[in-house]
N, C-alpha and C positions, 0 to 999 in steps of 0.2 A: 504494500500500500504506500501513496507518496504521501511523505509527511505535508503538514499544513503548516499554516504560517500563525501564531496568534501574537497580537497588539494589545500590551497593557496598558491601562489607563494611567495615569500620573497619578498617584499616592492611590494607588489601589493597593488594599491591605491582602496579604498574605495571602486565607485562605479562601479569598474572593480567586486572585492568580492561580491558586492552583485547581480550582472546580475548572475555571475556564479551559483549561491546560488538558485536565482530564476530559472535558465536553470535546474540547477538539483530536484526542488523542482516541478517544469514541468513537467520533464522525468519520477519520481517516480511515478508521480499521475496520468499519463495517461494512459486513458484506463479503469480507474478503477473507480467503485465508491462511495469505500469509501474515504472517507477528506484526504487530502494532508499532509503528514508529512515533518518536516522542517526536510531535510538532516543534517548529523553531518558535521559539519563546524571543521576542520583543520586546524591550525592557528602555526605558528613557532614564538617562543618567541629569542630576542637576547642574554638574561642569564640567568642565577637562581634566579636576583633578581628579573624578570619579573613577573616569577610564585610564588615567595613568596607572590608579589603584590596580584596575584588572588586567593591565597589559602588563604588569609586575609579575604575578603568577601564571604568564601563558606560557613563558618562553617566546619559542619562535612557530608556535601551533596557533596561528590567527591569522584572517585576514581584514586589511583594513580598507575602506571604500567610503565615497561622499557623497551627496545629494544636494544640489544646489535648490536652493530657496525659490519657490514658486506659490503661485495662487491654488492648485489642486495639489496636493502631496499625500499621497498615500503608503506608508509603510508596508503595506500588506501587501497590497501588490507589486510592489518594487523588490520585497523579498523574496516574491513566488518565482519572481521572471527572473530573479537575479542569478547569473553564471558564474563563478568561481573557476577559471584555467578548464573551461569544460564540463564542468560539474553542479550541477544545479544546488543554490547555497544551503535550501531546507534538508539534502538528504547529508549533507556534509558536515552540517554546526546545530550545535542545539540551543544554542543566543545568541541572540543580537543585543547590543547596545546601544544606543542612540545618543548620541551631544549633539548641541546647536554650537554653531563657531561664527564668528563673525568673517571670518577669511577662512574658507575650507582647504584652498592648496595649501596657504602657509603651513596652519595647524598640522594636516595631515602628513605634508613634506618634511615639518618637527619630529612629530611623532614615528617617522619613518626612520628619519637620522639619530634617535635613541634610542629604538627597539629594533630597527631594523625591519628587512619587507618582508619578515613573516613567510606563508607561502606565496606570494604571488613572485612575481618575474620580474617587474617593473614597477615602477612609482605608480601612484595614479593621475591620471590625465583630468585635470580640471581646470577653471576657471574661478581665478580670484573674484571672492563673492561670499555673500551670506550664505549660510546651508546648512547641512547637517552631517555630521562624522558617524559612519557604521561602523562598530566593531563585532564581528562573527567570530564565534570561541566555540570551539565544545568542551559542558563540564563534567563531561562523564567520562569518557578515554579520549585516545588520539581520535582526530579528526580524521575521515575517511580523506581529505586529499593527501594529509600527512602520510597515511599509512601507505597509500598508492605513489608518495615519493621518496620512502624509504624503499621500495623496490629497484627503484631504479639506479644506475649506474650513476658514480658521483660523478665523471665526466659528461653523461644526458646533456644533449644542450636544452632540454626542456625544462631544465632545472634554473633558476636564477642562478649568478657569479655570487652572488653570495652565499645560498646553498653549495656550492661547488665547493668556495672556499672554505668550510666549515671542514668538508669533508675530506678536502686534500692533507697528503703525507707532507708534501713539500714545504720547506721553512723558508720563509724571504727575513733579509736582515737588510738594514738600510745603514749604507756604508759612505766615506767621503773619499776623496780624489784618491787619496794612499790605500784603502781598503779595496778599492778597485781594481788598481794596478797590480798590488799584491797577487789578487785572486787571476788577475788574468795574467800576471806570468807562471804562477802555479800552476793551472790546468787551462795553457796555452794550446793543446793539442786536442782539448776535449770539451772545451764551453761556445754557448752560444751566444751570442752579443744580437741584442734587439734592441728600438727607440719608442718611446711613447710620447709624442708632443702633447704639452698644454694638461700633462696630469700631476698630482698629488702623488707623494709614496700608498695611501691606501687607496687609488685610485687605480694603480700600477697596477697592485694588487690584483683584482677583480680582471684585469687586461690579461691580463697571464695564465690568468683559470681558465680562461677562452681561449684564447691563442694555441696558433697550430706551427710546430716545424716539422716542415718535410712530412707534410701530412699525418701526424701524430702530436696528439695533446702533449703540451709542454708538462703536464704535470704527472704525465704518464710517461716522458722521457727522460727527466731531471728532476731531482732530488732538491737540490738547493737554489736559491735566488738571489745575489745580490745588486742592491737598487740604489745608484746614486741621481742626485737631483742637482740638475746643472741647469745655466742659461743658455747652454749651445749646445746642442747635441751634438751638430754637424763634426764640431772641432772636436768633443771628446773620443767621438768614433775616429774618426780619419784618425786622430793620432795613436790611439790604443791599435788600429787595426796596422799600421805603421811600424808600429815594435813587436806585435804580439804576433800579427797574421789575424784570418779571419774565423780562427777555429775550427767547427764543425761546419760552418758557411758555404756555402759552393757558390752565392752571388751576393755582392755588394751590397752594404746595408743604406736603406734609402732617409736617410735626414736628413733636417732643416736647421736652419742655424738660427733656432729659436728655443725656449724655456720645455722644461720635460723629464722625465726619468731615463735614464740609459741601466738596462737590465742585463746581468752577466748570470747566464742559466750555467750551471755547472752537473754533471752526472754524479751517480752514487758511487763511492770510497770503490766498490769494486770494477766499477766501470771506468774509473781514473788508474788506478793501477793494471786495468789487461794490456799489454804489451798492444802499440800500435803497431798498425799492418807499415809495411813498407809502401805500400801506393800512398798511404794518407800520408805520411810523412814526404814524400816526394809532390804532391799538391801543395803542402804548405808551402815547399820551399818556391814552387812557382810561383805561387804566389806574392811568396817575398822579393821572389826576384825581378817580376814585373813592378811593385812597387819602386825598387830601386832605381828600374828603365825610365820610371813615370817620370822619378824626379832628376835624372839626369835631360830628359827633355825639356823638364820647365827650368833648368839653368841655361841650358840654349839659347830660352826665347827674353835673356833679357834683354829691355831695353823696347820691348816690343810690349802690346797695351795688353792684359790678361784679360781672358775671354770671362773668366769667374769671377763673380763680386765679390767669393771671399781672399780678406788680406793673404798674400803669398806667407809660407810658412818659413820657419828655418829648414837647413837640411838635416836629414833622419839621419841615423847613427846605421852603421851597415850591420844588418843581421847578424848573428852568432847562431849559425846552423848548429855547432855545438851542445846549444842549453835547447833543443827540441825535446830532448825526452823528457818526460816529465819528473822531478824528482818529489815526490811527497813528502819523504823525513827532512827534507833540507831545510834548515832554519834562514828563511827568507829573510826576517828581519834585521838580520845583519850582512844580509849580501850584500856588496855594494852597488853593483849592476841597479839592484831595485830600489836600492837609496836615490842613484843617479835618477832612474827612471821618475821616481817619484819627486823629486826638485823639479825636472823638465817639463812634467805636468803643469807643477804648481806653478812655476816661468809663467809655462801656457794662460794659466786661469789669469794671471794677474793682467797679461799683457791684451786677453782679453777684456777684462774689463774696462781698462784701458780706453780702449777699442770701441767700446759700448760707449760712456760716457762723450768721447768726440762725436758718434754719430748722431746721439742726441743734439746733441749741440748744435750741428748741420742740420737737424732736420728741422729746428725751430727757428735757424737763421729762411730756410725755402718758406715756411709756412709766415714768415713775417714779411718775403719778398713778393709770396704769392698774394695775400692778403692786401698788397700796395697795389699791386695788377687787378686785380679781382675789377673793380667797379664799370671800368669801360666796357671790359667784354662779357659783363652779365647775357644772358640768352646766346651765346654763341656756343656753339658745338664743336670744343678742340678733344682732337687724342694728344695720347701721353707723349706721342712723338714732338707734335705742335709745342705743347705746354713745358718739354723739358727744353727745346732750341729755344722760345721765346723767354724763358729765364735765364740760359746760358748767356745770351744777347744783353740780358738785362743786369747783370751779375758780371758782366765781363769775361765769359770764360771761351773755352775753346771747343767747336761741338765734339759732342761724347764725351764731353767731362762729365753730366750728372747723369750716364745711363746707369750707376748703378742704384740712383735712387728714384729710378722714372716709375714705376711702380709708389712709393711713397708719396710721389708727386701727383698721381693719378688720385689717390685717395684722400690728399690735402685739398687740390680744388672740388672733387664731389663732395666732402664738409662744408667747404665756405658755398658749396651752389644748393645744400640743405639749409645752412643758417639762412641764408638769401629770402629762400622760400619760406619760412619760418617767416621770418621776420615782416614781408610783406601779410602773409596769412593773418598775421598779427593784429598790424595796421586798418586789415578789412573788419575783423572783430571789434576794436575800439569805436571803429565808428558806429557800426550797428551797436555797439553796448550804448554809446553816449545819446542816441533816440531810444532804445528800448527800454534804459533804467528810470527814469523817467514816469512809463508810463505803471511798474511796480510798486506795490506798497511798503513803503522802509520801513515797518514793522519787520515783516517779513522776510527780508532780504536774508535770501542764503546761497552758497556759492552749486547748488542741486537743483536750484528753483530757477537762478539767472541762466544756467546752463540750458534746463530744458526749455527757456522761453527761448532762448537765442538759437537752438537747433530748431523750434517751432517756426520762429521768424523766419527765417531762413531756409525753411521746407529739406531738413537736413535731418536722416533716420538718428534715432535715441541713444547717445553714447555717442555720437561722431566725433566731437568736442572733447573725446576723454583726456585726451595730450596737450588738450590748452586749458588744464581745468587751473594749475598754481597762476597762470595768466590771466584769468576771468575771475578770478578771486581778487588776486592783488589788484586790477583796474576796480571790479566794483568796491571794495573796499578803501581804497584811495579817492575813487567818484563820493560818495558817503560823507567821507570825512572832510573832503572839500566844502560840503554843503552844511556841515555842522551836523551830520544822521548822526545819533548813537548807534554803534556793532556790538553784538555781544561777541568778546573776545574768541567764544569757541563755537559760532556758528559754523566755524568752516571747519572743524575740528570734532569727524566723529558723529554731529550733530543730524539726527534720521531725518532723510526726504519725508517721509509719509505727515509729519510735524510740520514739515512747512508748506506741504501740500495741503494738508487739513485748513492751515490759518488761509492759505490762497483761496479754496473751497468756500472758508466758512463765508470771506467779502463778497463770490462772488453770488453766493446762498443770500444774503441781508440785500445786496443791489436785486437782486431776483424778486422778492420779496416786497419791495417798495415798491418797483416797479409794475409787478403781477405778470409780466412779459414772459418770464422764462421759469421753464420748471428744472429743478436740477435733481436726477435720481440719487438714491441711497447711495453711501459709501461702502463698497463689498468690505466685509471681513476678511483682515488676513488669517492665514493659516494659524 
């Protein structure tokens, strides 16, 4: 029989809940014969810190979901139809919890990042707004999706990265410039070197449980992990892959010379010690050796303009085919080789930084040149080609001096051709505010009320206006005060539409009234 859904009423006592519970746990089973399933129970909690309470003793056996705020709402049916990863939520959870939140993503998005997502896969997809937070728990055993995801394989890609990771062997340790190096001359014949741009070390994390080398889950190929967090990726790899080779790599690692984790996958103790084959050992060296061809070519081309933006390097130190085999007991720490290795890094990092700071500095010298050019060629349609020769011109320089930053330059003038836009859009507003405010009552003035009259004015759908609302605040608010209006400090702060929609109603109910001209219907109850 399919369990039902029952909805309790707010401060219904006890043993009213549980007739009802039984009446529905009746209805479902009858007729039928197989065993009665205990209907999902429906329960309204009085705030967040209720269900922090209960999300305390789940674990990670719940799912959480939201319901945005409307004029019909019904729990009942929103339960019946509601699906969990496939699974309908009644035969799954035996309660539901109910909160009302003034912001459902934020809350929920909290709630996610200190309990974590439970069984589901993903966050949930909502829209900032009033509503309501679901919590589904069962309080009688595991939860029937639980038990059907303990069956499965901890690599499952059906499974969330965070279930994944729960379940993995592998240990990730988050290491600095010399923890890196270290590891990668140690098991130089046996690790694999990947890049993650624009994450976190727990971010990595979760990337890793997913990821695939050589068509096999990393977490099913290596044992360990370590995870350093740089500004460049580009230059950490090209220089480690420079001294150490590319490992277990057969092609080129692809990074940007931007902020991210560089991840050095290592094999288990016994897969570090099996004796390499002699082919792999002769790939390394080709490897190395072609590195060494690379850069006796780019000593050639000096004096000649480099095709790559990033700064030319120093030259590499010539391989030691020698230190290939891997030694494990060797006490690294006081090798010198890795002492040396590990200064040349750290060179690296500084002179990088370096590095960063001047282009800054460039880049808000262009955006101060561009911003002097901007006004004449408003409405003209340049590419990046146009827009870098017409500041070389303007700057004095020689062309192809700033193709390294035509890019940069592209995305400095689409800002100043946003603000542009902005800002006239602006100017259209002010003037329709300065006839429309006017004709509102300054009792009532609120920054929800001017909004919706000026999208009305204006024959503009409801919320259009969302991105100029701190802008439609601070003019009528400035208009106001010009005029001697009193504001109450926190109208625009928090303060519910339906309040200053009622005081607009009530005027325009008393003009109706005097009049006898206009009838104005009931106010619907909200939910």
């Amino acid at each position: 029989a399919t369990p039902g859904v029952v909805v309790l009423d707010e401060g219904e006592d006890e043993a009213a809940a549980k007739e009802k519970v039984a009446a529905a746990a009746d209805a479902a089973g009858a007729g039928d014969s197989e065993p009665q399933r205990r209907p999902l129970v429906c329960s309204r909690l009085d705030n967040l810190r209720d269900l922090h309470a209960v999300l305390q003793e789940q674990g990670h056996d719940f799912w959480l979901s939201c319901l945005a705020e409307g004029a019909h709402i019904s729990f009942q049916k929103s339960l019946e139809k509601m699906i969990c990863d496939g699974m309908p939520a009644a035969e799954a959870f035996t309660h539901c919890y109910v909160t009302r939140a003034l912001d459902i993503k934020a809350e929920t998005n909290a709630l996610i990042d200190q309990y974590g997502l439970g069984l589901r896969r993903k966050r949930v997809h909502a829209k900032s707004g009033p509503g309501y937070i679901l919590l589904l728990v069962n309080q009688e055993t595991f939860s029937a999706l639980s038990k059907r995801n303990s069956l499965r394989k901890g690599t499952d890609k059906r499974l969330s990265t965070e279930e994944r990771l729960r379940r993995t062997s592998m240990r990730f340790v988050e290491v600095d410039a010399k923890g890196l190096l270290r590891m990668a001359k140690k098991h130089q014949l046996s690790y694999w070197l990947t890049t993650f741009s624009r994450v976190t070390f727990n971010e990595c994390k979760h990337r890793i449980v997913a990821a695939k080398m050589d068509k096999e889950f990393a977490t099913e190929r290596f044992a360990m992990c370590f995870i350093y967090q740089t500004n460049n990726l580009y230059r950490v790899c090209q220089r480690i892959v420079a001294i150490y080779g590319m490992g277990l790599r057969k092609h080129k690692i692809h990074s940007k010379a931007e902020a991210g984790c560089v991840a050095l996958l290592v094999s288990t103790k016994e897969a570090i010690e099996k004796p390499i084959a002699a082919k792999e050992v002769s790939r390394i060296k080709v490897q190395l050796d072609q590195t060494k061809k690379k850069k006796k070519k780019k000593k050639k081309k000096k004096g000649k303009v480099a095709k790559d933006t990033e700064p030319q390097e120093p030259d590499l130190p010539e391989p030691d085919y020698s230190s290939l085999a891997p030694a494990p007991d060797a006490d690294l720490a006081d090798n010198a080789a890795v002492n040396a290795d590990v200064a040349e890094v750290e060179m690296l990092m500084r002179s990088h930084a370096e590095a960063e700071v001047r282009r800054v500095k460039q880049l808000r010298f262009l955006e101060r040149r561009l911003a002097m050019l901007f006004p004449p060629l408003v409405g003209q349609q340049l590419t990046p080609q146009q827009l870098q020769g017409m500041l070389e011109k303007a700057i004095h320089k020689p062309p192809g001096r700033l193709a390294p930053f035509r890019r940069e330059i592209a995305q400095i003038w689409e800002s100043l051709i946003e603000a542009d836009k902005h800002q006239r859009q602006l100017r259209v507003l002010e003037r329709r505010l300065e006839a429309l405010l006017p004709t509102l009552p300054p009792e009532s003035l609120h920054t929800e009320l001017v909004q919706a009259k000026l999208e009305e004015n204006m024959q503009r759908p409801a919320g259009r206006f969302d991105k100029f609302r701190s802008d439609i605040e601070a003019f009528w608010r400035g208009w106001a005060e010009a005029r001697g209006i009193t504001v109450d400090p926190t109208s625009g702060q928090g303060h519910p539409l339906r309040d200053a929609l009622a005081a607009e109603r009530s005027r325009v109910e008393a003009e109706a009234m005097q009049s006898g001209s206009v009838q104005v219907p009931a106010t619907p109850t909200s939910p």
